[in-house]
N, C-alpha and C positions, 0 to 999 in steps of 0.2 A: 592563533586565529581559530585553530580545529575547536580548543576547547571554549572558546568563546562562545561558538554557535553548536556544540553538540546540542545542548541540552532545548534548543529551541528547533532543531530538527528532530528530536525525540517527540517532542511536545508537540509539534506540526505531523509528524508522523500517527501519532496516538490521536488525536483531533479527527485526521482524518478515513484512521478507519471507524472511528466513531460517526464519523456521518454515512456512514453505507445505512443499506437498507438489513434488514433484517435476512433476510435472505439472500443477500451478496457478503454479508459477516458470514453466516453459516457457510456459504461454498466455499469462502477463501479459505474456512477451518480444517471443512472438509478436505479441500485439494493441498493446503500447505501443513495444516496441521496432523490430518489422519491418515497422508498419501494416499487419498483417491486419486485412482485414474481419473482422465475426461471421459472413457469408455464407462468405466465405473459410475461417475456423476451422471452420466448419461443414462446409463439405467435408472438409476437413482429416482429421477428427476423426471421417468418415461420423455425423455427428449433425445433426438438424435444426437450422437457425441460432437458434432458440430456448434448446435446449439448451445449445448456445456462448456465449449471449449470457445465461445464467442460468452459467455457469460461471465466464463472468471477472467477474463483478457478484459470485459469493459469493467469489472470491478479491480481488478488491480490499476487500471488508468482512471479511473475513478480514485483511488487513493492517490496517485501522484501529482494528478489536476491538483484533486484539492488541496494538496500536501503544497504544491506551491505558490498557489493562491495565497493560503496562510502565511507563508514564508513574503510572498510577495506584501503580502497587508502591512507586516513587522518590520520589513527592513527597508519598503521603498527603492528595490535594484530594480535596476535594468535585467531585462529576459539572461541579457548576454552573462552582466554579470551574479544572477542569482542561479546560473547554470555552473561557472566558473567555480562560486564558492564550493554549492553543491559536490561540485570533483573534489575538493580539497577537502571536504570533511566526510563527503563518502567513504573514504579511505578507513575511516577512525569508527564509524557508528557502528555501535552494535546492536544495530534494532533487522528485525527480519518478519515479515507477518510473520511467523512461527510462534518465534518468541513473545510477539507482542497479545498474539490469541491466545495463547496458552497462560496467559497472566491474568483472563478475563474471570 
């Protein structure tokens, strides 16, 4: 079952950091890929580290929404059980925004 649906959580995964915005791609690089601080991005960005730190929180729930959206389109579950699977192949996937920006 894991390896049945890897590759379409990879695929829903990559989807949906592709539908950020330009500037929510660039923070999540910044924060996951170049370890910036929120403090950091905050200067960065002349925003109080608050504001930085409410920015990449709604852009990584931004990739998860949409990440199940897609999963939801493909496979027609229920909430309950497209949560369920999700456990079961979380275990196994090797995607991380890190990885996945760093590929860009």
């Amino acid at each position: 079952m894991k390896a049945r649906y890897r590759a379409e959580y990879k695929q829903a995964f990559a989807s949906a950091l592709a539908s950020l915005g330009d500037r929510d791609r660039t923070l999540l690089a910044q924060y996951h890929v170049d370890g910036l601080t929120i403090d950091q991005l905050g200067a960065l960005y002349g925003v109080h580290r608050v504001t930085a730190s409410r920015w990449v929180l709604a852009a990584q729930a931004h990739v998860r929404r949409r990440m199940f959206e897609i999963l939801d389109q493909r496979f027609g579950l229920s909430p309950a059980e497209l949560q369920s699977l999700t456990e079961i192949v979380r275990s196994q996937l090797s995607l991380t925004i890190t990885r996945a920006m760093t590929k860009r």
